[in-house]
PQR file with spaces between the fields and no chain letter, atoms N, CA, C, O and H, PARSE charges and radii, in Angstrom:
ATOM       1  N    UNK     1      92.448  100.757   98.671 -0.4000 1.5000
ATOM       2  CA   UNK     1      92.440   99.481   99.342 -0.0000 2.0000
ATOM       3  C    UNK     1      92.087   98.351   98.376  0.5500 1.7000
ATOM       4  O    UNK     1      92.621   97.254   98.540 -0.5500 1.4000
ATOM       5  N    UNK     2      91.186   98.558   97.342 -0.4000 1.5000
ATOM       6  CA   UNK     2      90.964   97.871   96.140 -0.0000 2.0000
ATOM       7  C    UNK     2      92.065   96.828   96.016  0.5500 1.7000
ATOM       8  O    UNK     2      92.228   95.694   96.465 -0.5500 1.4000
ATOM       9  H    UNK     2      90.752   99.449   97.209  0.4000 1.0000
ATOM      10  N    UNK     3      92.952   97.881   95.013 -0.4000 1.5000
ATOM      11  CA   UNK     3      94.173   97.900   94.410 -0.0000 2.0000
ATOM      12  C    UNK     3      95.189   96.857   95.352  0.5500 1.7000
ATOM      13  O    UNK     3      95.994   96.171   94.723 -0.5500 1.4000
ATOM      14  H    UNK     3      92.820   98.803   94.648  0.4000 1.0000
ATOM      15  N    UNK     4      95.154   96.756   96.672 -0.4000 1.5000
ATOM      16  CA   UNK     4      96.055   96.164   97.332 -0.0000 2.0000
ATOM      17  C    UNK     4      95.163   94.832   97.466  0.5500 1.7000
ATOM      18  O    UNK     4      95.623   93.772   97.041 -0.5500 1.4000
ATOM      19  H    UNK     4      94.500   97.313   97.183  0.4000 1.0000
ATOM      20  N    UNK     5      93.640   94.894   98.170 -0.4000 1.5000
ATOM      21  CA   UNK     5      93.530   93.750   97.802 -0.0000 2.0000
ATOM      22  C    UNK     5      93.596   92.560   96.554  0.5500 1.7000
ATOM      23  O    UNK     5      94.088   91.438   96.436 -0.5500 1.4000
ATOM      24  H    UNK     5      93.266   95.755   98.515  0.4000 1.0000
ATOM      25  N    UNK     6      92.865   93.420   95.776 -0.4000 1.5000
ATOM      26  CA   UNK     6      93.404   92.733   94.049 -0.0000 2.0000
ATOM      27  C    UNK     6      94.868   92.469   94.249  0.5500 1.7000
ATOM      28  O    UNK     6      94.730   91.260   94.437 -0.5500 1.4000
ATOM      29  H    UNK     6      92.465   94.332   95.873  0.4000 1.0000
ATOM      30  N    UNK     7      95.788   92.601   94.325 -0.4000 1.5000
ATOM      31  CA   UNK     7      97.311   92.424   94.780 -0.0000 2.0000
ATOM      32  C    UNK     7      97.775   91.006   95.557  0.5500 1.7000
ATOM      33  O    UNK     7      98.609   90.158   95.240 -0.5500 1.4000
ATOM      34  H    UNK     7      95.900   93.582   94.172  0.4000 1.0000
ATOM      35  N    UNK     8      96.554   91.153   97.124 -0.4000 1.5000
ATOM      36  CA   UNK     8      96.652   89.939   97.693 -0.0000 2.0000
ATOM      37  C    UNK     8      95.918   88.721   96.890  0.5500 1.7000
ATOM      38  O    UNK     8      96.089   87.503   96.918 -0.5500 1.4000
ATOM      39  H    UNK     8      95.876   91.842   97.382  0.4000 1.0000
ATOM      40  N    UNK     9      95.423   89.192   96.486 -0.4000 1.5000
ATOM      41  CA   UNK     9      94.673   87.756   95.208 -0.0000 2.0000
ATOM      42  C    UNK     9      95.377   86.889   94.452  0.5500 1.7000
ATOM      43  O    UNK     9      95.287   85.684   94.218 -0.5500 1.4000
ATOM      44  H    UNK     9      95.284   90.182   96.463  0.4000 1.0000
ATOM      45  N    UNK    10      96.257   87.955   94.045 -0.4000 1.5000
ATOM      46  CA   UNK    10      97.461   87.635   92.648 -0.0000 2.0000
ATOM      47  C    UNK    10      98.119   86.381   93.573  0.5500 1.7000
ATOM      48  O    UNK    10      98.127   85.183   93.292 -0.5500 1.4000
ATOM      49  H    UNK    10      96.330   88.935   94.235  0.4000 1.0000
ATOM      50  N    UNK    11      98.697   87.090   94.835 -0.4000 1.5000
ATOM      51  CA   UNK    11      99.698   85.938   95.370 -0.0000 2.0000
ATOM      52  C    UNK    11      98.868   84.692   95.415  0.5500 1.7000
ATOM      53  O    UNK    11      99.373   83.675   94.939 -0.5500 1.4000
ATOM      54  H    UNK    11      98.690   88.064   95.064  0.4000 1.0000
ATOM      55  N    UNK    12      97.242   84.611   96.100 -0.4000 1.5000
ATOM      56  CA   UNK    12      96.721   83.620   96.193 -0.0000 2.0000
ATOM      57  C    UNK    12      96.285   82.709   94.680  0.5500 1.7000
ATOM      58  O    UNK    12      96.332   81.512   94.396 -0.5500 1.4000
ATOM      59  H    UNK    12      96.832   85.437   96.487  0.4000 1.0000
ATOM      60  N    UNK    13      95.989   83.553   94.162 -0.4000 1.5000
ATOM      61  CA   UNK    13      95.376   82.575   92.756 -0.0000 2.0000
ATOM      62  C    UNK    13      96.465   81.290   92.491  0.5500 1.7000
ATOM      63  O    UNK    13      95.991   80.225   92.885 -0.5500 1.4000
ATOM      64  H    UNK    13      95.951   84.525   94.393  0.4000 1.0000
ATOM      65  N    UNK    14      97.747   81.181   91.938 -0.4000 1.5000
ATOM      66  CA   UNK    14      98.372   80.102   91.644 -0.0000 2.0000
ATOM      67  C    UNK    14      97.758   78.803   92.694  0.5500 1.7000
ATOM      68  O    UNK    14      97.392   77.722   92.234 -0.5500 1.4000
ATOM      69  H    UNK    14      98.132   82.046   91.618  0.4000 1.0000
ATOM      70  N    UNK    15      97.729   79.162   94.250 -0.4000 1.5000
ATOM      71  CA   UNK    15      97.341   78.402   94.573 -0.0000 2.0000
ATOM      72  C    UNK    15      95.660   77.006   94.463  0.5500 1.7000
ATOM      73  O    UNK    15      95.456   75.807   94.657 -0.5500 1.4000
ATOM      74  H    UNK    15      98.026   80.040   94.624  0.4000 1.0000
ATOM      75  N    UNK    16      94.881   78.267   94.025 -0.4000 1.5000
ATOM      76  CA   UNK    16      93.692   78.081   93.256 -0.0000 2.0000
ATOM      77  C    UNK    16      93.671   77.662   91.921  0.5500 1.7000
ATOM      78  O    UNK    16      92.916   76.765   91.545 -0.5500 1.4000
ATOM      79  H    UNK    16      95.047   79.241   93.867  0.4000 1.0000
ATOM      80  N    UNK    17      94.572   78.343   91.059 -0.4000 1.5000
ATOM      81  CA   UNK    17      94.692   77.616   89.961 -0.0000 2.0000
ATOM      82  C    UNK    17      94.886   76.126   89.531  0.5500 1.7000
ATOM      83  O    UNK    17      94.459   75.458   88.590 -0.5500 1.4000
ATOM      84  H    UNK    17      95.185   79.072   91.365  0.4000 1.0000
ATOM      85  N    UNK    18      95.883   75.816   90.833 -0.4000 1.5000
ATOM      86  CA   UNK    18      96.520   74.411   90.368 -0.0000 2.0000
ATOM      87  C    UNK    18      95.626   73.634   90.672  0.5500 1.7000
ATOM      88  O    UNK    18      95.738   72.448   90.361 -0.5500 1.4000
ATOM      89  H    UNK    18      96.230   76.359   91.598  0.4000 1.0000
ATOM      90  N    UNK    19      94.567   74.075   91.322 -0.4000 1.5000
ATOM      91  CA   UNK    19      93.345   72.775   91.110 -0.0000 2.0000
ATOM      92  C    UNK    19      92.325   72.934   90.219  0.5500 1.7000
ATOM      93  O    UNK    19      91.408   72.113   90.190 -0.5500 1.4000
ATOM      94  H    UNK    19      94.476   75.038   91.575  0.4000 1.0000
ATOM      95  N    UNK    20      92.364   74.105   89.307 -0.4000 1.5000
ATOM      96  CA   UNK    20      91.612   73.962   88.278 -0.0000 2.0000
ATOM      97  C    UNK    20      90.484   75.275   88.309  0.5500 1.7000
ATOM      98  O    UNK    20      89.480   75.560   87.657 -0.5500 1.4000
ATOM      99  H    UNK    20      93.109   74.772   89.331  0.4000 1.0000
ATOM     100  N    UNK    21      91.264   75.919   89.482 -0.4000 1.5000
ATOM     101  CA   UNK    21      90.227   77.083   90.438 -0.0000 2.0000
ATOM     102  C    UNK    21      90.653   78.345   89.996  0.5500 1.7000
ATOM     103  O    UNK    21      91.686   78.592   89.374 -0.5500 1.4000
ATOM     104  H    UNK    21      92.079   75.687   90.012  0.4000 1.0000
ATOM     105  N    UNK    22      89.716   79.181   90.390 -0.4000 1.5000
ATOM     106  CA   UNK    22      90.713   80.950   90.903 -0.0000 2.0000
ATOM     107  C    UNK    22      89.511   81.566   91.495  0.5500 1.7000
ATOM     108  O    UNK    22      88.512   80.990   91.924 -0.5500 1.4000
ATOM     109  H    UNK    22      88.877   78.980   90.895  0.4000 1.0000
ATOM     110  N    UNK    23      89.740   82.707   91.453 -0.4000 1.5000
ATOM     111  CA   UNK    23      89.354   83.631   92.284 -0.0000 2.0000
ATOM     112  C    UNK    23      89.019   85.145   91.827  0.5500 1.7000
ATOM     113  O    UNK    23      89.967   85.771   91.352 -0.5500 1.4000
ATOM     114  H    UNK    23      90.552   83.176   91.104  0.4000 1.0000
ATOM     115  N    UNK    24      88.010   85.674   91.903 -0.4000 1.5000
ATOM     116  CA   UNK    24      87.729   87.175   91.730 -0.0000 2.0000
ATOM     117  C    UNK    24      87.272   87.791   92.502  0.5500 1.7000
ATOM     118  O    UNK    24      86.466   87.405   93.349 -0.5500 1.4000
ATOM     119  H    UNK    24      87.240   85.165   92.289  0.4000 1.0000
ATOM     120  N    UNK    25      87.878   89.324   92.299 -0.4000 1.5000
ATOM     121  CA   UNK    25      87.346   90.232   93.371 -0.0000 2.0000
ATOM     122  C    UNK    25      85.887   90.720   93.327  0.5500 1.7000
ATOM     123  O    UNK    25      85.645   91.081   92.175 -0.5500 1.4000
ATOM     124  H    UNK    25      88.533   89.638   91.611  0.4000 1.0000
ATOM     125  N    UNK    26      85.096   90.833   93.926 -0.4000 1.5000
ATOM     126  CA   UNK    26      83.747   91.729   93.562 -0.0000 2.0000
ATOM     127  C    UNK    26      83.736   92.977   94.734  0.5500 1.7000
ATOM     128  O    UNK    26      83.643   94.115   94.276 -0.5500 1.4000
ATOM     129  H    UNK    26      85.293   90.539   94.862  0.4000 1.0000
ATOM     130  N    UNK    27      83.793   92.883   95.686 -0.4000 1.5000
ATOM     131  CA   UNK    27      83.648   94.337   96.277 -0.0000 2.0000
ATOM     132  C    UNK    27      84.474   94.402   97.689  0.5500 1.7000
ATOM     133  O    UNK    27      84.935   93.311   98.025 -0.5500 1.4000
ATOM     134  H    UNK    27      83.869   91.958   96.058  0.4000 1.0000
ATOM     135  N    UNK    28      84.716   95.397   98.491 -0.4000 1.5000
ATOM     136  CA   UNK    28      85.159   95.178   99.566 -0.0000 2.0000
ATOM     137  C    UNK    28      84.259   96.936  100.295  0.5500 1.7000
ATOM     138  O    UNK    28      84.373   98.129  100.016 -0.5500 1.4000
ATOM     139  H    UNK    28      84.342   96.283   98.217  0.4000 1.0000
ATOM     140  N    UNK    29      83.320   96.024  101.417 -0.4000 1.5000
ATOM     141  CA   UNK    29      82.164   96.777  101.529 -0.0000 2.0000
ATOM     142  C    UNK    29      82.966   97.958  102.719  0.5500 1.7000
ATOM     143  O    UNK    29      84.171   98.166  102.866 -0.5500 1.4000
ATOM     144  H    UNK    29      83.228   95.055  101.643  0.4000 1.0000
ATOM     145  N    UNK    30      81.985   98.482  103.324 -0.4000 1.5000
ATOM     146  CA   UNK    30      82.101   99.735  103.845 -0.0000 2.0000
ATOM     147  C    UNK    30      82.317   99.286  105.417  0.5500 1.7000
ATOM     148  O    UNK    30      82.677  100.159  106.206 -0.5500 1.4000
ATOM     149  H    UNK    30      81.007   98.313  103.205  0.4000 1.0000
ATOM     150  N    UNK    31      82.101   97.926  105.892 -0.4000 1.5000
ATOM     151  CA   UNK    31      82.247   97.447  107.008 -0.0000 2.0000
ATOM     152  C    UNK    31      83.398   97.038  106.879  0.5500 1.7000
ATOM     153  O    UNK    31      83.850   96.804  108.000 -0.5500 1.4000
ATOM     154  H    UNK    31      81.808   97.216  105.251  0.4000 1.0000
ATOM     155  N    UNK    32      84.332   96.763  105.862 -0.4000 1.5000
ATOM     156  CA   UNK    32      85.309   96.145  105.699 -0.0000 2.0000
ATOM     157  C    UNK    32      85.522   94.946  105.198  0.5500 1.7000
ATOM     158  O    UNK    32      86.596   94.375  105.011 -0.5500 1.4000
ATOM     159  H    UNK    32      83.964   96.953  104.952  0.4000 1.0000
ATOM     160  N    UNK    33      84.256   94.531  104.953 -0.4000 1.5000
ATOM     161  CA   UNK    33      84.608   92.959  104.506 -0.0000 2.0000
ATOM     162  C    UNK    33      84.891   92.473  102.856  0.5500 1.7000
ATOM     163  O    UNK    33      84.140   93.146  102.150 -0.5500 1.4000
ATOM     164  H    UNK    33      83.383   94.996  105.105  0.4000 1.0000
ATOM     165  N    UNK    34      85.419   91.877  102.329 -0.4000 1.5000
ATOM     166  CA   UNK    34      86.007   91.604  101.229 -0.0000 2.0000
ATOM     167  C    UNK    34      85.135   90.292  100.444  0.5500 1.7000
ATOM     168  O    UNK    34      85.032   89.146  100.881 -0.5500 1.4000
ATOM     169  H    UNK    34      86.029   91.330  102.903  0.4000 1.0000
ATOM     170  N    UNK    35      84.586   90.807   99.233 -0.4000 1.5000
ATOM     171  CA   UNK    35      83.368   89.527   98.870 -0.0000 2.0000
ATOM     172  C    UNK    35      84.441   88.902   97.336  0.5500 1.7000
ATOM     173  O    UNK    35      85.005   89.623   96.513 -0.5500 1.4000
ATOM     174  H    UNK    35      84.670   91.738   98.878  0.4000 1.0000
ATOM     175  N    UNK    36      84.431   87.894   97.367 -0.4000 1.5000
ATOM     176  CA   UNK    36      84.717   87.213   96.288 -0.0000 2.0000
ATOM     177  C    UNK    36      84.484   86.278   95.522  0.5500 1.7000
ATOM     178  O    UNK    36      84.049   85.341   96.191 -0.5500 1.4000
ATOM     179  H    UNK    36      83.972   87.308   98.036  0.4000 1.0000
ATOM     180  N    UNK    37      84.548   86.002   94.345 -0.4000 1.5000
ATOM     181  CA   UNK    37      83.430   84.682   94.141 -0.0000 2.0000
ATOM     182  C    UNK    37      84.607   83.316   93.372  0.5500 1.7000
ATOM     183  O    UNK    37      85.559   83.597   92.643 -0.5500 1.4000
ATOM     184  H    UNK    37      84.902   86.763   93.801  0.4000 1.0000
ATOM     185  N    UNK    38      84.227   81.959   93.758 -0.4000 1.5000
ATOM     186  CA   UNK    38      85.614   81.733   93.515 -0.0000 2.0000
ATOM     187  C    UNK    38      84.908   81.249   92.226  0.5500 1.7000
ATOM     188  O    UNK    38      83.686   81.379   92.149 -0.5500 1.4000
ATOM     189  H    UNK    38      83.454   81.731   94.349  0.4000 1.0000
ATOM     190  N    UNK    39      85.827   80.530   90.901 -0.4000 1.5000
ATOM     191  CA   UNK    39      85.537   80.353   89.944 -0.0000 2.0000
ATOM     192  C    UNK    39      86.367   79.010   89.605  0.5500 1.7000
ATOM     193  O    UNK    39      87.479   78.629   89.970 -0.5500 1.4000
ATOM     194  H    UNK    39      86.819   80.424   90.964  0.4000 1.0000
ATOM     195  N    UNK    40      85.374   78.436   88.748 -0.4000 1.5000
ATOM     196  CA   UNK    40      85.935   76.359   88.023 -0.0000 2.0000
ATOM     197  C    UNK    40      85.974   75.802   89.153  0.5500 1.7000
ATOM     198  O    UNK    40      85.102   76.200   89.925 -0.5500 1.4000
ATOM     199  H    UNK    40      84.470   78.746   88.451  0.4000 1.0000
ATOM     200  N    UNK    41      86.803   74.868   89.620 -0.4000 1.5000
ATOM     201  CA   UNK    41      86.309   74.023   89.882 -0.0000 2.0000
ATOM     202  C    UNK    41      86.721   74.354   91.709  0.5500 1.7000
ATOM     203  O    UNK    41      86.673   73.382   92.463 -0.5500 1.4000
ATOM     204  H    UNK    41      87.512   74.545   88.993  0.4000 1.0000
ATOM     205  N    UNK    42      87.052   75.546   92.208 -0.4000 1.5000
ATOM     206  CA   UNK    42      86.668   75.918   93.334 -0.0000 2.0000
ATOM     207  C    UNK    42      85.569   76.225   93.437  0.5500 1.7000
ATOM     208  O    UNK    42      85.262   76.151   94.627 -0.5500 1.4000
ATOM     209  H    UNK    42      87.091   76.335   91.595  0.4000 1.0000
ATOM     210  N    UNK    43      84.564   76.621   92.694 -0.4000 1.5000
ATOM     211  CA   UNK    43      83.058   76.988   92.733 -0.0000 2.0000
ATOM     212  C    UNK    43      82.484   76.216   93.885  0.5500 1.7000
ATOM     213  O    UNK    43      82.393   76.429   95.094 -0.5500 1.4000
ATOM     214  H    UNK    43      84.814   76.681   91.728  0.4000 1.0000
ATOM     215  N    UNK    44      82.126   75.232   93.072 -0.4000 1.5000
ATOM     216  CA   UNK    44      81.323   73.689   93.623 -0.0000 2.0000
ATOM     217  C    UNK    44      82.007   72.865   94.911  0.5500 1.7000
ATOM     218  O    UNK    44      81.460   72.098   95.703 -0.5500 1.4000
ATOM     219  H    UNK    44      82.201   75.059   92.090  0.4000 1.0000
ATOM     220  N    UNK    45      83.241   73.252   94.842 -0.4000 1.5000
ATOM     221  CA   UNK    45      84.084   72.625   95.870 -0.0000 2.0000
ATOM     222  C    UNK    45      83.936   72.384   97.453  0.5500 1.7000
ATOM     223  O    UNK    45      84.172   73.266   98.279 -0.5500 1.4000
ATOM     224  H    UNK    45      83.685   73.875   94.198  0.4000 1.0000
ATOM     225  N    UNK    46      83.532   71.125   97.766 -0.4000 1.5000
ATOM     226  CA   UNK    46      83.155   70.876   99.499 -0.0000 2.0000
ATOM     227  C    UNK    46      84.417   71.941  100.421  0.5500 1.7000
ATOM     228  O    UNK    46      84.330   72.631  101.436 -0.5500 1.4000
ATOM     229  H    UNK    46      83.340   70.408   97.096  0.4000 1.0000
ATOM     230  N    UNK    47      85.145   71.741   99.802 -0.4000 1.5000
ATOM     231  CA   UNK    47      86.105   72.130  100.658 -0.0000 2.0000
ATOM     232  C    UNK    47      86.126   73.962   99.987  0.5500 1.7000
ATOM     233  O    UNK    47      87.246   74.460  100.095 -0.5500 1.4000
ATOM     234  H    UNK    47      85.216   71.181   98.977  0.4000 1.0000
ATOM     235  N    UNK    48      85.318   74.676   99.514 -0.4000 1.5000
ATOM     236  CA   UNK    48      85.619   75.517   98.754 -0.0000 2.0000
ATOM     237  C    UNK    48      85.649   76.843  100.387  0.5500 1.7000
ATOM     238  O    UNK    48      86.525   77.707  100.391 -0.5500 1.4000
ATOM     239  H    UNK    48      84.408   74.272   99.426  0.4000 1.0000
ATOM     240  N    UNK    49      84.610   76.772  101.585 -0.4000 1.5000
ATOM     241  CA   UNK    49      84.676   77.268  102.492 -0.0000 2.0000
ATOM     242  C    UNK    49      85.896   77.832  103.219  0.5500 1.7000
ATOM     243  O    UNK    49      86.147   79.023  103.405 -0.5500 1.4000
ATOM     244  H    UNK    49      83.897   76.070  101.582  0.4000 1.0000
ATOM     245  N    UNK    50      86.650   76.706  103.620 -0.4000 1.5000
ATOM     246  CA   UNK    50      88.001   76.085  104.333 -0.0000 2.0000
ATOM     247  C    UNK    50      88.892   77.121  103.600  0.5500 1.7000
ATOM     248  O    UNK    50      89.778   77.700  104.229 -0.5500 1.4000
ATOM     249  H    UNK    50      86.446   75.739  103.470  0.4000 1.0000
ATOM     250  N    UNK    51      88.690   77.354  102.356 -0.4000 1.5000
ATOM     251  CA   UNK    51      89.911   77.803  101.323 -0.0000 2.0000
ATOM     252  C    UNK    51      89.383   79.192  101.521  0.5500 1.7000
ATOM     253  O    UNK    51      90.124   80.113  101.178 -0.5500 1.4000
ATOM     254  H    UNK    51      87.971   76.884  101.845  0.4000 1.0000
ATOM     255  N    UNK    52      88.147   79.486  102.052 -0.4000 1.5000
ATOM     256  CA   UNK    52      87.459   81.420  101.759 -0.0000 2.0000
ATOM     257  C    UNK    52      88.789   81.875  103.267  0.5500 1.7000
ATOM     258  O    UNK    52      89.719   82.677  103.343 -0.5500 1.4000
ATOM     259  H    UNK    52      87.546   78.738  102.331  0.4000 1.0000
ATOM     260  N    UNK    53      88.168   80.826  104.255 -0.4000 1.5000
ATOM     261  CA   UNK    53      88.772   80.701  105.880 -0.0000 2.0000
ATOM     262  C    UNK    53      89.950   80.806  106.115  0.5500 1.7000
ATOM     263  O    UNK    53      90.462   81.850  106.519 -0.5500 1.4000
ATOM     264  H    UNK    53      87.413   80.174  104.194  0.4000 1.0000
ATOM     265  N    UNK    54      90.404   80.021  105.956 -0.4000 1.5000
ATOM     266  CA   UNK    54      91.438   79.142  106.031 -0.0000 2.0000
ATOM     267  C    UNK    54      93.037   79.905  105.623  0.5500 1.7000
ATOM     268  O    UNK    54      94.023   80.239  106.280 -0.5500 1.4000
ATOM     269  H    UNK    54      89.988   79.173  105.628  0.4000 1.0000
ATOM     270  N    UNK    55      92.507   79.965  103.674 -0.4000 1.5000
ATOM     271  CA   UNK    55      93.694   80.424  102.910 -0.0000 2.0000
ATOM     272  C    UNK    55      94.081   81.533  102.588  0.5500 1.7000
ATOM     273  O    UNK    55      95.204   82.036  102.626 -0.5500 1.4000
ATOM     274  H    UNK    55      91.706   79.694  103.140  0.4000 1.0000
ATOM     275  N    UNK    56      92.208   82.277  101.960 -0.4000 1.5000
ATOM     276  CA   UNK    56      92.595   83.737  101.605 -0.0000 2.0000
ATOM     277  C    UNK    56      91.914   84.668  102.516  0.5500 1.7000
ATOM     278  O    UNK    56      92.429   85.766  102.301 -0.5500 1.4000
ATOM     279  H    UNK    56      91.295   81.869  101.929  0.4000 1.0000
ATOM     280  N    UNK    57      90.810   84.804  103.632 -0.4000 1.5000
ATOM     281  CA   UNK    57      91.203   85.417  104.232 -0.0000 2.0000
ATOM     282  C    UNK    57      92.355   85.966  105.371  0.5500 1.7000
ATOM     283  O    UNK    57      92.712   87.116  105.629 -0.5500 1.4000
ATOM     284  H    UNK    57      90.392   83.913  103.806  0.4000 1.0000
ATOM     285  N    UNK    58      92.873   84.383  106.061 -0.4000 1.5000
ATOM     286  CA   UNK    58      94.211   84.616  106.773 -0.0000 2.0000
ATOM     287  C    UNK    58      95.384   85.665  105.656  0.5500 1.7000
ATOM     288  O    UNK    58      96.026   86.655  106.008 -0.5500 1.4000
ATOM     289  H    UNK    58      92.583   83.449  105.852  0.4000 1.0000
ATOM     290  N    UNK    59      95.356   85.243  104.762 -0.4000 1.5000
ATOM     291  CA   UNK    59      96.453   85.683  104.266 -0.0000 2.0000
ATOM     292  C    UNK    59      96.096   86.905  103.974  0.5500 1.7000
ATOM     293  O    UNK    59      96.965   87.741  104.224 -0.5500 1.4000
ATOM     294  H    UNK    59      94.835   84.439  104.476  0.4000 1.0000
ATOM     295  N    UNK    60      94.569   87.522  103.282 -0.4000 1.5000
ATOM     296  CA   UNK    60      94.746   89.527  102.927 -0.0000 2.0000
ATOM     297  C    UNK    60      94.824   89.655  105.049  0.5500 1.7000
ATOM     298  O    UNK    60      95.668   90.491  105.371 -0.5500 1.4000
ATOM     299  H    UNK    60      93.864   86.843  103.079  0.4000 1.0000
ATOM     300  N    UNK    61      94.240   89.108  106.074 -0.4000 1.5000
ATOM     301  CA   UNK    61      93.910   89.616  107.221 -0.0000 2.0000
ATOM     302  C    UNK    61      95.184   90.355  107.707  0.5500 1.7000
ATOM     303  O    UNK    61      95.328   91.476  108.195 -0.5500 1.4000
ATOM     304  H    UNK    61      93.554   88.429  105.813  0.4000 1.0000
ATOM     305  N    UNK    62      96.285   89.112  107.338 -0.4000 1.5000
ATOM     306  CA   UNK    62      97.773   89.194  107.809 -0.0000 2.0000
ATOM     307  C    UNK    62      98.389   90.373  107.521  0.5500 1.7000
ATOM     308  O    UNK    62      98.942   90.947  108.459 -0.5500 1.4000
ATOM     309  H    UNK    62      96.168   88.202  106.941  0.4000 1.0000
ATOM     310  N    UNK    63      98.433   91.092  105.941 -0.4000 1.5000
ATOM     311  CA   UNK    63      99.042   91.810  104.937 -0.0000 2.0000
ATOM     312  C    UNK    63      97.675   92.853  105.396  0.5500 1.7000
ATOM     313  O    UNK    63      98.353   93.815  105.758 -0.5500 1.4000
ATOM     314  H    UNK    63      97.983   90.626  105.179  0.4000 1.0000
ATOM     315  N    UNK    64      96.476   93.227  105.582 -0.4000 1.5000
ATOM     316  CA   UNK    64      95.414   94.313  106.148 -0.0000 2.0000
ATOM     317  C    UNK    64      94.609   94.015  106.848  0.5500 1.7000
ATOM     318  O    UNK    64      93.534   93.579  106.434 -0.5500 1.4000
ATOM     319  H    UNK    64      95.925   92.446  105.288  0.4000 1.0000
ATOM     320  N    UNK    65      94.958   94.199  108.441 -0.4000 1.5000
ATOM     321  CA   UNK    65      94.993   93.467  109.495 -0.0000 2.0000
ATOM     322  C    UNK    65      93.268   94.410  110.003  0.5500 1.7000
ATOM     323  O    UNK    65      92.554   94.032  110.932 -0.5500 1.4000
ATOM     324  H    UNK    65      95.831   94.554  108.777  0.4000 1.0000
ATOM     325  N    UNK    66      92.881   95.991  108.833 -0.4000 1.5000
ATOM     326  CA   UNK    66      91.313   96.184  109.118 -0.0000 2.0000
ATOM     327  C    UNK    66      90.512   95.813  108.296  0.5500 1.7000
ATOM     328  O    UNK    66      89.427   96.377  108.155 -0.5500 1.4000
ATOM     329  H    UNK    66      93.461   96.297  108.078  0.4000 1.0000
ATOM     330  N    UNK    67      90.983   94.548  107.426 -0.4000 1.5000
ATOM     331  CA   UNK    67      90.065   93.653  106.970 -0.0000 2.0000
ATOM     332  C    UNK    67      89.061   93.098  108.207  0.5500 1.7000
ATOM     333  O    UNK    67      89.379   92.880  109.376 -0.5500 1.4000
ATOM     334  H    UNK    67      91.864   94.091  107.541  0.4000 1.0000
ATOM     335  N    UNK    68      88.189   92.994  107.779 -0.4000 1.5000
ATOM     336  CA   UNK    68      87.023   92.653  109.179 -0.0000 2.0000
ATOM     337  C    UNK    68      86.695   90.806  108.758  0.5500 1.7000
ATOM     338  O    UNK    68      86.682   89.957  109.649 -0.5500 1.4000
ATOM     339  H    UNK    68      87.931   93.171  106.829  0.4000 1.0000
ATOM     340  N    UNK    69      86.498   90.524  107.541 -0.4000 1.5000
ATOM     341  CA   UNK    69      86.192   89.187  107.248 -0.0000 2.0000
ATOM     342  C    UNK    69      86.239   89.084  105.362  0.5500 1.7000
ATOM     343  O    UNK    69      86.402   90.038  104.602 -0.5500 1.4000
ATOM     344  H    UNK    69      86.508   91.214  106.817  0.4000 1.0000
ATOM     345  N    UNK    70      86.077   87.886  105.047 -0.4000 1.5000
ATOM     346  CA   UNK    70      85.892   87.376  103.615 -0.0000 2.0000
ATOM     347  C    UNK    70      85.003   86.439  103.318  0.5500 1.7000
ATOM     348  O    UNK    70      84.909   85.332  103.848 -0.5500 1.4000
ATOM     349  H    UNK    70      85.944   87.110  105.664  0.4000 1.0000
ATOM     350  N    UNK    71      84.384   86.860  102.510 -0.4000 1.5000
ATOM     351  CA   UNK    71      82.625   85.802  102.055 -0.0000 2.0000
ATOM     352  C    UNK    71      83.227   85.783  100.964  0.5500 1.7000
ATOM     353  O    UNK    71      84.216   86.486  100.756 -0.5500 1.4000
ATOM     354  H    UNK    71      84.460   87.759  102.079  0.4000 1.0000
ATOM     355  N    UNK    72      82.682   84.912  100.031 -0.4000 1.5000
ATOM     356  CA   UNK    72      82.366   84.252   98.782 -0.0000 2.0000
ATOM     357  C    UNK    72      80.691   84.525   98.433  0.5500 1.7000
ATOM     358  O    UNK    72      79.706   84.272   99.126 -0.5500 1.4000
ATOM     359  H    UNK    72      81.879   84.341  100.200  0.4000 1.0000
ATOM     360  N    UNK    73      80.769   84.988   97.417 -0.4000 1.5000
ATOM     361  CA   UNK    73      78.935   85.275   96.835 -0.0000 2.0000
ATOM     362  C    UNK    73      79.426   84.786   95.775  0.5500 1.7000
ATOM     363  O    UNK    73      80.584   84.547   95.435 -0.5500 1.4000
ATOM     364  H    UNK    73      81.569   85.194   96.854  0.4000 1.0000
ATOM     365  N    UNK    74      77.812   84.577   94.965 -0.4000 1.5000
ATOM     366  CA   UNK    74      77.793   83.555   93.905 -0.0000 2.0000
ATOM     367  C    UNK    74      77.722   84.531   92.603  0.5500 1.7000
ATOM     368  O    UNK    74      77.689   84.048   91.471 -0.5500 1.4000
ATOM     369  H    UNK    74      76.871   84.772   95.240  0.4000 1.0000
């Protein structure tokens, strides 16, 4: 499940990139939930939440629908 999420990342990063951002995987726990930490200038970002919500969990939820949720840790 790793492997596929790292996968759904790939598609998301460009989007993160083009603001100066990206994204890494750190774990995807035993409840199901998927932790990631975002990196540059998504770090600090007000809006950096919206984008955990919003962008990349909808999108792994869609593509692994027993994803349970997605946090960001630091």
């Amino acid at each position: 499940m790793e492997q596929k999420i790292k996968e759904g990342l790939d598609q998301i990063r460009p989007f993160l990139q083009r603001d100066g951002g990206d994204i890494e995987f750190v774990e995807y726990t035993d409840d199901n939930i998927v932790k990631v930490r975002l990196q540059g200038h998504c770090a600090g970002c007000p809006g950096a939440q919206m984008t955990i919500k919003g962008v990349v969990e909808k999108i792994l939820r869609e593509s692994y629908p027993e994803i349970q949720g997605v946090e960001a840790v630091q």
